[in-house]
Backbone as CSV, one residue per row, in Angstrom:
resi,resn,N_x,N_y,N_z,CA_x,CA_y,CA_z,C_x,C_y,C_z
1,UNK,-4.801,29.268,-16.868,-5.984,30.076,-16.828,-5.773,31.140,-15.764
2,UNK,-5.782,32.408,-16.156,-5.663,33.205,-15.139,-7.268,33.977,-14.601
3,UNK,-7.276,34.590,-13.567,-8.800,34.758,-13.056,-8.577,36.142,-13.728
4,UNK,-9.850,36.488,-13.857,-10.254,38.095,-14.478,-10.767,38.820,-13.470
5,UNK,-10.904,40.134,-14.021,-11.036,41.033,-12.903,-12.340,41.397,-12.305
6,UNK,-12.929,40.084,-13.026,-14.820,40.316,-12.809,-15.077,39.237,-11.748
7,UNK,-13.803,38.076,-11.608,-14.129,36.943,-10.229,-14.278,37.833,-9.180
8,UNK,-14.812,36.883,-7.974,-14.342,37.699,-6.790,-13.184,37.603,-6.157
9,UNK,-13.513,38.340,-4.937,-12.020,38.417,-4.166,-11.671,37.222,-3.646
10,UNK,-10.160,37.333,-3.182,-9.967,35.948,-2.863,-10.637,36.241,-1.089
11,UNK,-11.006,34.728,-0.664,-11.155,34.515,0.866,-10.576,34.394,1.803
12,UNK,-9.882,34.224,2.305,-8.785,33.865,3.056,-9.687,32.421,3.893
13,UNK,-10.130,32.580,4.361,-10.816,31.875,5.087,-12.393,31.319,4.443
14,UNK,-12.777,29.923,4.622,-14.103,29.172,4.529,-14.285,28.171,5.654
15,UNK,-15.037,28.181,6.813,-15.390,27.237,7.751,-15.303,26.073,6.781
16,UNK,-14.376,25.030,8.133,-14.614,23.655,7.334,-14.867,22.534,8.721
17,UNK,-15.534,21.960,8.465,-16.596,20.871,9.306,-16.355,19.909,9.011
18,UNK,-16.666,18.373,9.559,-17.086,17.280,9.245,-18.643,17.050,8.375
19,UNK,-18.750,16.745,7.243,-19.708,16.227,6.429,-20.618,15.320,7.409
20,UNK,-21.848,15.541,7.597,-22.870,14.710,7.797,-23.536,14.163,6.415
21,UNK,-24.935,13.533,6.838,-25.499,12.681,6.028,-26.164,13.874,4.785
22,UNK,-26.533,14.841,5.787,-27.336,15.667,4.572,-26.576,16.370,3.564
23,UNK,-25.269,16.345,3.980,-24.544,17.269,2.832,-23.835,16.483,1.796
24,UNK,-24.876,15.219,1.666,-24.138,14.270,0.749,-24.789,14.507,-0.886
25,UNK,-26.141,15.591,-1.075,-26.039,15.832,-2.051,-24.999,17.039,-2.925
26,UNK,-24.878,17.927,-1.869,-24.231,18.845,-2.058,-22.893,18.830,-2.601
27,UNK,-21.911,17.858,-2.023,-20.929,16.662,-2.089,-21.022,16.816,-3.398
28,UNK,-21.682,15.755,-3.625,-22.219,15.141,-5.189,-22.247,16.501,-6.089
29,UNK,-23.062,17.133,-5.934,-23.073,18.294,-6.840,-21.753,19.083,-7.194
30,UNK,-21.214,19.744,-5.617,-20.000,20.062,-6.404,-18.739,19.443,-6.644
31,UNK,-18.872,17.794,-6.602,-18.210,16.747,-6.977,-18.306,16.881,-8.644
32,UNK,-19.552,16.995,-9.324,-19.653,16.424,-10.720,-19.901,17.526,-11.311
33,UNK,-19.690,18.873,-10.343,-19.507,20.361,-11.553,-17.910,20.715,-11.394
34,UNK,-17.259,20.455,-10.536,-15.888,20.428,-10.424,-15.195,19.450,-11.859
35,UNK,-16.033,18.558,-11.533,-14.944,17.739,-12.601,-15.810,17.678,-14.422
36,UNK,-17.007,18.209,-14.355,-17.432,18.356,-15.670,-16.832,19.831,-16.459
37,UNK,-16.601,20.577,-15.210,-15.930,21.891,-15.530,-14.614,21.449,-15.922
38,UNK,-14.016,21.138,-15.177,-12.311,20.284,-15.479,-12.298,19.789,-17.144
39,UNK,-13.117,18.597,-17.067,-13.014,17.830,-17.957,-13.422,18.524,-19.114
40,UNK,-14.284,19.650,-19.190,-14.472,20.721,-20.307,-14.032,21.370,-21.177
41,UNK,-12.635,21.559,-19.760,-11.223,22.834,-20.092,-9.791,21.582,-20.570
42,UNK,-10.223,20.071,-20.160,-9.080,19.475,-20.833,-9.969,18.930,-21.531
43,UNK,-10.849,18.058,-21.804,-11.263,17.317,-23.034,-11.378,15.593,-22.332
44,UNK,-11.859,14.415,-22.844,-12.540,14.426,-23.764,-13.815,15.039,-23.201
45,UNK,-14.772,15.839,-23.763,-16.140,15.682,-23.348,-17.240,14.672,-23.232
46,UNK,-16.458,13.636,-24.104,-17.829,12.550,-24.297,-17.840,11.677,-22.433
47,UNK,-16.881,11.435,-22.170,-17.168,11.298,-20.881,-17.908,12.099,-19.327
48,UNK,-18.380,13.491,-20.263,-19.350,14.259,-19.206,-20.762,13.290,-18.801
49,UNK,-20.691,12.479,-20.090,-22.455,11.312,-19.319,-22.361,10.585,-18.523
50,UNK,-21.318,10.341,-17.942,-20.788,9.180,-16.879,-20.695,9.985,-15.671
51,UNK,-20.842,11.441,-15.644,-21.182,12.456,-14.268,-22.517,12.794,-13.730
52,UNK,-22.730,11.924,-12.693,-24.210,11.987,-12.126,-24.282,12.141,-10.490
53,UNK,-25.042,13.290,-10.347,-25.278,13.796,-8.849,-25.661,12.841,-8.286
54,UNK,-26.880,11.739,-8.984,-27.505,10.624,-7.935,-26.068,9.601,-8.001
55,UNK,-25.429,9.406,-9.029,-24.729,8.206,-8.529,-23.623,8.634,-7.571
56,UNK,-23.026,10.008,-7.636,-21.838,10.447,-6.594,-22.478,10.659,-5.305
57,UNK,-24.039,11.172,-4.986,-24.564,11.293,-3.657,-24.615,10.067,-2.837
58,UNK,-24.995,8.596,-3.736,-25.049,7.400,-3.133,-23.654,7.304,-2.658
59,UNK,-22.659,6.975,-3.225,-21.336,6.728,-3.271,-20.781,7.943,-2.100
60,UNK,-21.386,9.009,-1.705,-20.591,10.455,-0.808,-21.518,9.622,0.637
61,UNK,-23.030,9.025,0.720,-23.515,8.982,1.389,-22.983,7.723,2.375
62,UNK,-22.238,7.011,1.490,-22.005,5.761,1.800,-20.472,5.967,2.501
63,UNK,-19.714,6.834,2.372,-18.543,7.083,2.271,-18.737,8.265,3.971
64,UNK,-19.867,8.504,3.432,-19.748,9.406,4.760,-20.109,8.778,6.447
65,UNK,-21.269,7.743,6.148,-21.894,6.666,6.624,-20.755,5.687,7.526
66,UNK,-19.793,5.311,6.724,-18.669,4.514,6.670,-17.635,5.280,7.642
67,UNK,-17.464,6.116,7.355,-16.415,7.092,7.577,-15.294,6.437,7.541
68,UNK,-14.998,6.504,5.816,-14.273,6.135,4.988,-13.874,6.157,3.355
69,UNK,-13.690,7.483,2.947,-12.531,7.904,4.195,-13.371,8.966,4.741
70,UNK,-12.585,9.555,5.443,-12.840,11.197,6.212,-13.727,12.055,5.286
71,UNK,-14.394,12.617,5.610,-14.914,13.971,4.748,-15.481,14.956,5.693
72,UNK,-14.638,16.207,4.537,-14.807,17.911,5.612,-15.385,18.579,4.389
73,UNK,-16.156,19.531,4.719,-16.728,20.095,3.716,-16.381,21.951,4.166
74,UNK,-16.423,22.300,3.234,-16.380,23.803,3.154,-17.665,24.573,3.033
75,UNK,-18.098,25.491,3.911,-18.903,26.034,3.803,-18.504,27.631,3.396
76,UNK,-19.827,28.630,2.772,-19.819,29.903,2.557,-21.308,29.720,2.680
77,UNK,-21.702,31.164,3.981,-22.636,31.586,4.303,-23.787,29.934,4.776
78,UNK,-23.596,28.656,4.773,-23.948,27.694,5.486,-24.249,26.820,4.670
79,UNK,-23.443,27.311,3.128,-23.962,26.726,2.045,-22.478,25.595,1.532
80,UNK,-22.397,24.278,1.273,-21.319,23.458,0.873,-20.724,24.096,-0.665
81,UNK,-19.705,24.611,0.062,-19.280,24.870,-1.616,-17.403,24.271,-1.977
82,UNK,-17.737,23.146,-1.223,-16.295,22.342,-1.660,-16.355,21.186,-0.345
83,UNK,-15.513,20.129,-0.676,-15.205,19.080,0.284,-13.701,18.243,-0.261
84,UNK,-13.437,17.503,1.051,-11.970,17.038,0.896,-12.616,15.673,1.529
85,UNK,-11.747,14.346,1.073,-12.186,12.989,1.514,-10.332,12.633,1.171
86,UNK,-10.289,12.074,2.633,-8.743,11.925,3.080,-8.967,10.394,4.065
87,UNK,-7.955,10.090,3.856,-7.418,8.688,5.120,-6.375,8.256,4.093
88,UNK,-5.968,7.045,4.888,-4.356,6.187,4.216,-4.518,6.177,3.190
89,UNK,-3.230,6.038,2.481,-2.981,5.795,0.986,-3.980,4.228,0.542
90,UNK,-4.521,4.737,-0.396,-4.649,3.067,-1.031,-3.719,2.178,-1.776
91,UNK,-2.888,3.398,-2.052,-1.969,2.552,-3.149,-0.971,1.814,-2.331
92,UNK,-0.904,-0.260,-3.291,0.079,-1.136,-2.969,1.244,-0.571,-2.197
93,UNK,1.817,-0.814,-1.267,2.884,-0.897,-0.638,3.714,-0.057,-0.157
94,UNK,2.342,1.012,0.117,3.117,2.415,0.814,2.893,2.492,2.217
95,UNK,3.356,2.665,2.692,3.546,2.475,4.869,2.298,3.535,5.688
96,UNK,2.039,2.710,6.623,1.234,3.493,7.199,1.174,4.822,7.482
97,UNK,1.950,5.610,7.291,2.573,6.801,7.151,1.952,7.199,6.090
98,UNK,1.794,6.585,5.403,1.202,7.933,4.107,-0.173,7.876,3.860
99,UNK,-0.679,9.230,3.802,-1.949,9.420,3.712,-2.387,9.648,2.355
100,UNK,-3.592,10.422,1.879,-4.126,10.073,0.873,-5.253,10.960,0.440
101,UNK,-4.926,12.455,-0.258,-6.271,12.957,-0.686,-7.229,12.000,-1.507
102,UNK,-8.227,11.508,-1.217,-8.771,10.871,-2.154,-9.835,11.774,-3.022
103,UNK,-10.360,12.726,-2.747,-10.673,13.689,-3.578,-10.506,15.306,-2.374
104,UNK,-10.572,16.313,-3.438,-10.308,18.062,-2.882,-11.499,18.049,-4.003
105,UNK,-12.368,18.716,-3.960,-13.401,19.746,-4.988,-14.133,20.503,-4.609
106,UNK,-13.834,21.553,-5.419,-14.760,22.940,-4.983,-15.522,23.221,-6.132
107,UNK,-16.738,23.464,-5.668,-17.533,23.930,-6.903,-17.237,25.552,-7.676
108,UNK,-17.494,25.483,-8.963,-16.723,26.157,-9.798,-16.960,27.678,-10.027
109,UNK,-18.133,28.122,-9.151,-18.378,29.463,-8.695,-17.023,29.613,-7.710
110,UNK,-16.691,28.864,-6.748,-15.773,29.428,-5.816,-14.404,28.831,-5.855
111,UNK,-13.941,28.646,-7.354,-12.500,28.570,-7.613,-12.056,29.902,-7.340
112,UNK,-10.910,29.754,-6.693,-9.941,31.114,-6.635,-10.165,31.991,-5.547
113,UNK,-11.089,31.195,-4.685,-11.637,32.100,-3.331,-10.704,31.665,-2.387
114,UNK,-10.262,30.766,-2.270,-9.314,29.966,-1.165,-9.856,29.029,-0.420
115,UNK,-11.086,28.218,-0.856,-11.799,27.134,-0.366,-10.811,26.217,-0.334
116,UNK,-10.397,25.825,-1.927,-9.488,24.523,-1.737,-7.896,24.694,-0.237
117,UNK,-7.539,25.929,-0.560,-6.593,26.030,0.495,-6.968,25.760,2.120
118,UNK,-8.246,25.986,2.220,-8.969,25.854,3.831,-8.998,24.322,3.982
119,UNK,-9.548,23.677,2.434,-9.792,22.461,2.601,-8.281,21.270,3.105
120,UNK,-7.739,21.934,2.342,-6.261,21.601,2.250,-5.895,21.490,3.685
121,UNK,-5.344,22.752,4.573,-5.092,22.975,5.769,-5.549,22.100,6.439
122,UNK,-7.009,21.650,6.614,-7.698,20.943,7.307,-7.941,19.644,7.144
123,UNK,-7.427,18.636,5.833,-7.183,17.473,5.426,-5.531,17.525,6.118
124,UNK,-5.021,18.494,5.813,-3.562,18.232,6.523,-2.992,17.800,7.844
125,UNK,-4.744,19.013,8.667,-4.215,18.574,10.302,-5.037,17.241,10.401
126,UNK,-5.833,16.607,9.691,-6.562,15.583,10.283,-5.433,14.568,9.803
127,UNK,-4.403,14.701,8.904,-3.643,13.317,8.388,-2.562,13.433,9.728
128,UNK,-1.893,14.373,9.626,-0.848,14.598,11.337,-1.723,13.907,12.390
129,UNK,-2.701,14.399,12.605,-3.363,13.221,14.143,-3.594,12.036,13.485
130,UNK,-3.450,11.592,12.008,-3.839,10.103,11.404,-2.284,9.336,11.911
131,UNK,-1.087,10.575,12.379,0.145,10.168,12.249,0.656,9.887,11.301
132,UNK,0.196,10.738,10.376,0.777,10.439,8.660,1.939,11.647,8.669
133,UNK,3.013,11.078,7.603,4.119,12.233,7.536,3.864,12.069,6.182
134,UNK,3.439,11.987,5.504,3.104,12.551,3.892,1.925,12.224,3.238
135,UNK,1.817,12.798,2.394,0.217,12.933,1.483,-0.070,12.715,0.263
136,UNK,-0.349,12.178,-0.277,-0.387,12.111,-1.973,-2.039,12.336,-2.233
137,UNK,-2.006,12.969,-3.565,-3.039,12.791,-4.535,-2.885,12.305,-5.896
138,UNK,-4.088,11.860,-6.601,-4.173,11.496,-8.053,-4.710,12.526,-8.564
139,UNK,-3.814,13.290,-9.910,-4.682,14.419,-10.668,-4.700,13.856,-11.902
140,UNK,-5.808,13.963,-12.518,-5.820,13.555,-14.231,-4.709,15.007,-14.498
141,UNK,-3.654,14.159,-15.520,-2.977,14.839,-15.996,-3.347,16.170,-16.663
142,UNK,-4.174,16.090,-17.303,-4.638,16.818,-18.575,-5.694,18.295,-17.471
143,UNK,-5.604,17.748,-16.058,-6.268,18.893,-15.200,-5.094,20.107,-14.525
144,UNK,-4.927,21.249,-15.752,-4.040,21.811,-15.072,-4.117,22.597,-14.111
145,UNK,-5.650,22.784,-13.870,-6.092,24.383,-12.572,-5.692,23.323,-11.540
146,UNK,-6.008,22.000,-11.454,-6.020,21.303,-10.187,-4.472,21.113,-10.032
147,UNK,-3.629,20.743,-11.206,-2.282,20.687,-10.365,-1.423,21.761,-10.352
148,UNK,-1.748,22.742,-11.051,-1.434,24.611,-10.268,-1.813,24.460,-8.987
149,UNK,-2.687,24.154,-8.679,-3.465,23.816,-7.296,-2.715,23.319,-5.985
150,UNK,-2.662,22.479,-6.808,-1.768,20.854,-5.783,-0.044,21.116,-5.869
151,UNK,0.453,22.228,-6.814,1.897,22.671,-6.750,1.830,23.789,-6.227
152,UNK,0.794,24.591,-5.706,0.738,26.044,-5.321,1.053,25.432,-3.456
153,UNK,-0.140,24.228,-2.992,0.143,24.336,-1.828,1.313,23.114,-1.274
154,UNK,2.150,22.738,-2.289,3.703,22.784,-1.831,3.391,20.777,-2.693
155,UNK,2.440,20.332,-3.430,2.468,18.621,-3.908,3.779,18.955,-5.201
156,UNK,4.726,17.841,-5.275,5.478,17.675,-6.791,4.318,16.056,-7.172
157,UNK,4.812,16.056,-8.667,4.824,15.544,-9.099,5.678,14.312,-9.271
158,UNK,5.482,12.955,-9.292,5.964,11.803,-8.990,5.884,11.465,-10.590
159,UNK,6.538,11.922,-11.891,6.137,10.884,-12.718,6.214,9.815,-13.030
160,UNK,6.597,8.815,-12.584,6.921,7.577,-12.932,5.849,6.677,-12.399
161,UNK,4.828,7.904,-11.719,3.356,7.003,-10.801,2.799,7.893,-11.892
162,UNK,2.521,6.873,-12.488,0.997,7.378,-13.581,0.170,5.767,-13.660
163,UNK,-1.488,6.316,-14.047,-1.961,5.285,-14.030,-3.644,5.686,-14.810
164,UNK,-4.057,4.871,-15.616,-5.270,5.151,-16.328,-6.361,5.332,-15.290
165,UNK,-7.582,6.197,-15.963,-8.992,6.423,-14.837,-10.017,6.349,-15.558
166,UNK,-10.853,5.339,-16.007,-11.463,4.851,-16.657,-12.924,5.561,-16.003
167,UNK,-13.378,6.708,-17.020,-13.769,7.852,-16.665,-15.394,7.586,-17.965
168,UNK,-16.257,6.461,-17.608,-17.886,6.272,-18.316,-16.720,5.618,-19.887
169,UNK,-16.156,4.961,-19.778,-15.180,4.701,-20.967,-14.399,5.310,-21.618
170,UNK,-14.290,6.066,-21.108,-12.951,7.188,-21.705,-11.943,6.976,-20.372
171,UNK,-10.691,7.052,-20.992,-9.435,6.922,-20.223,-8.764,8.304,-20.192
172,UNK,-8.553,8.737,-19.226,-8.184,9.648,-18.567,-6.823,9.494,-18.013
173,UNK,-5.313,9.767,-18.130,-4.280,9.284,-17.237,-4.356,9.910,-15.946
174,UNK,-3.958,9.763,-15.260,-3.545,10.340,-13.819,-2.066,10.530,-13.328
175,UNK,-1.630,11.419,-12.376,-0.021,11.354,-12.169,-0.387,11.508,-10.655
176,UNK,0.265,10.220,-10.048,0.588,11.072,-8.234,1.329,11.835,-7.903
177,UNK,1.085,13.113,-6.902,1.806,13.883,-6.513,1.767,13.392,-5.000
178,UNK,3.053,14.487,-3.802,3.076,14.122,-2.849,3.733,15.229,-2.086
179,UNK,3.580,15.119,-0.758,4.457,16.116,-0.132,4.053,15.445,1.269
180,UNK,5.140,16.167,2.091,5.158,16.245,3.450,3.898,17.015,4.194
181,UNK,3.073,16.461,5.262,2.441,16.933,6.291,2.730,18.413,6.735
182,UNK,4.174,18.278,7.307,4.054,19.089,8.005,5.142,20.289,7.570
């Protein structure tokens, strides 16, 4: 998908913060327009009913509450328009060393502004003071803006780590990617 000449400019820059309690709807929101947009442009759609602001705000509130994992949010003009939720890998039998996007999403007005890249930067320096020397994420395969995304700011692809995402009953695959910190 390439951007047209009617998006805006890119940003270079979006303040990024630690998430408090109140920006856990916001979270949620551009949690489940990020990925209903995604899931739009790959398919299936029937799993868009299983995307709900109240159930991702409980789940962002709880997560933020916890602080677990991490969450930074991106702001424009004081408004959340993306967040990153990072700490150790979950996956079996990888060393304390490796960290773990557990989600990047920007809401879908401000793809292509350079939110996700701010977000990025700043999940990066918080995994280096985690003392992590590498990073992985899970992308549903079938999401290609997100792993243009995740190969633009330096993730490969691991295929031989794939794994189903049981997405309101629809299965979704996933592939981990990974890269170095620093």
């Amino acid at each position: 998908m390439s951007l047209s000449s009617a998006e805006p400019t890119v940003r270079t820059s979006f303040p990024v913060r630690p998430a408090s309690l109140r920006d856990a709807k916001a979270i949620a929101e551009a949690h489940v327009n990020a990925w209903q947009e995604s899931v739009r442009q790959a398919g299936p759609t029937e799993a868009l009913n299983s995307l709900t602001v109240e159930r991702r705000q409980a789940a962002w509130r709880e997560a933020i509450s916890q602080c677990e994992p991490q969450v930074l949010v991106a702001t424009d003009r004081d408004k959340v328009v993306g967040f990153v939720a990072f700490d150790r890998s979950r996956d079996k039998g990888t060393p304390a060393t490796t960290g773990e996007l557990w989600a990047l999403c920007v809401a879908p007005a401000h793809w292509g502004r350079g939110v996700g890249q701010a977000l990025w930067d700043a999940a990066r320096e918080g995994l280096q003071e985690e003392g992590c020397i590498k990073a992985t994420l899970w992308v549903p395969v079938r999401f290609e803006r997100v792993r243009r995304f995740a190969e633009r700011v330096g993730f490969q692809g691991e295929p031989e780590s794939t794994r189903p995402l049981d997405l309101g009953g629809i299965r979704i695959d996933e592939v981990r990617l990974s890269r170095s910190v620093f």
